[in-house]
C-alpha positions as CSV (number, residue, x, y, z in Angstrom):
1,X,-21.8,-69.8,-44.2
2,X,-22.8,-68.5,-47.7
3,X,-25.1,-65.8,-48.4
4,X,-28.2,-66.7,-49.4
5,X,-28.9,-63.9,-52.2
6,X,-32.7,-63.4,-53.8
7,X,-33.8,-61.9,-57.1
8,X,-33.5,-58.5,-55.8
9,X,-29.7,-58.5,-54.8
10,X,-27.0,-57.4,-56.7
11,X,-23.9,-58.1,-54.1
12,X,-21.9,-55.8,-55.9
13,X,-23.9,-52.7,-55.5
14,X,-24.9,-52.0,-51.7
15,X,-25.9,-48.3,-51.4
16,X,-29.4,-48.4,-49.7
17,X,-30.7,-44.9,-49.6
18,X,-33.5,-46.3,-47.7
19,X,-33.8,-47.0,-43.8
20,X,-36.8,-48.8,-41.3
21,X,-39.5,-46.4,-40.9
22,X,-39.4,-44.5,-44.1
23,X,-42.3,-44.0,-46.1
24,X,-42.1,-45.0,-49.8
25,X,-44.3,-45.6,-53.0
26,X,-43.5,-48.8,-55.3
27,X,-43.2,-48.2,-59.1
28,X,-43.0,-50.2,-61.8
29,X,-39.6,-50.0,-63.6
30,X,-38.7,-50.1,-67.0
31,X,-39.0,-53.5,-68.7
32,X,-35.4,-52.2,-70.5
33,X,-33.9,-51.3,-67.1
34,X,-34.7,-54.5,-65.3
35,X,-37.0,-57.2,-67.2
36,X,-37.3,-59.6,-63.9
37,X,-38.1,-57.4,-62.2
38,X,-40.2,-55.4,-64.4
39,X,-41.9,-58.9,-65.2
40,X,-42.6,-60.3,-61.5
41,X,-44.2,-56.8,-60.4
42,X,-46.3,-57.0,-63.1
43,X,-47.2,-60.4,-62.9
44,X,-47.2,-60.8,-59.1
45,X,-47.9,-57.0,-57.4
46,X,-49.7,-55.1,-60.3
47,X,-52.0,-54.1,-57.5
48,X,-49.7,-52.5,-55.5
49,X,-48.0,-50.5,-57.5
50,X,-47.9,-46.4,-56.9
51,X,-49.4,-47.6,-53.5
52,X,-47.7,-45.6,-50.6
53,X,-46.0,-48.0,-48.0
54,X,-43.2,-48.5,-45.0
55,X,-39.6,-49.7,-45.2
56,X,-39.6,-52.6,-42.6
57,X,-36.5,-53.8,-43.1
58,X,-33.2,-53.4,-44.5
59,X,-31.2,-56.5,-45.8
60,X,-28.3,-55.8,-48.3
61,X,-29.8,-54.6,-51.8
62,X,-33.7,-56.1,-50.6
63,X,-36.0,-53.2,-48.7
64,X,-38.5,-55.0,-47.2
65,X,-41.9,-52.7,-47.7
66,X,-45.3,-53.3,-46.2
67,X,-47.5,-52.5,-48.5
68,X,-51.5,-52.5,-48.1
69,X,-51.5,-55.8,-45.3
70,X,-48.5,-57.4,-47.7
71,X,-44.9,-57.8,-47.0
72,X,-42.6,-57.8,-50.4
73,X,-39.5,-57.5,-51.5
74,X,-38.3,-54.5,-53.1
75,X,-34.9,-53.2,-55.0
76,X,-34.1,-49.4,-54.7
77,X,-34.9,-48.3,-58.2
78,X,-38.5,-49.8,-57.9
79,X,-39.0,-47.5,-54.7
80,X,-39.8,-43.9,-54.6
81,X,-39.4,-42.0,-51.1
82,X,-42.1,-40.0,-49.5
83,X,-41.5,-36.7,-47.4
């Protein structure tokens, strides 16, 4: 069975610092850093971005983070961790 990858996953880079529970706040990256990214936040989640939320789940290179009611799909370098 293949993996079925999303926008989000890079398969050769795996290193979540991230786990279930944690508390984190999405950012917006830097068009130069990632412009789909950059682009589909903007777009899509403007609204929720520097809004505090919860790792739900873990899956390869995609957090999962319940932000505000909404579920989304997050990369590590969009996500900021909260003490």
């Amino acid at each position: 069975m293949q993996e079925q990858l999303t926008l989000f996953d890079d398969p050769v880079h795996r290193n979540n610092i991230f786990q279930v529970h944690d508390k984190v706040k999405l950012q917006l990256v830097e068009e130069s850093i990632n412009f789909e990214i950059y682009n589909y936040r903007k777009h899509y989640f403007e609204q929720l971005i520097g809004k505090m939320g919860t790792v739900i789940e873990v899956r390869g290179n995609t957090i999962m983070v319940q932000i505000s009611g909404e579920i989304i799909p997050c990369e590590a370098c969009e996500l900021e961790w909260i003490a």
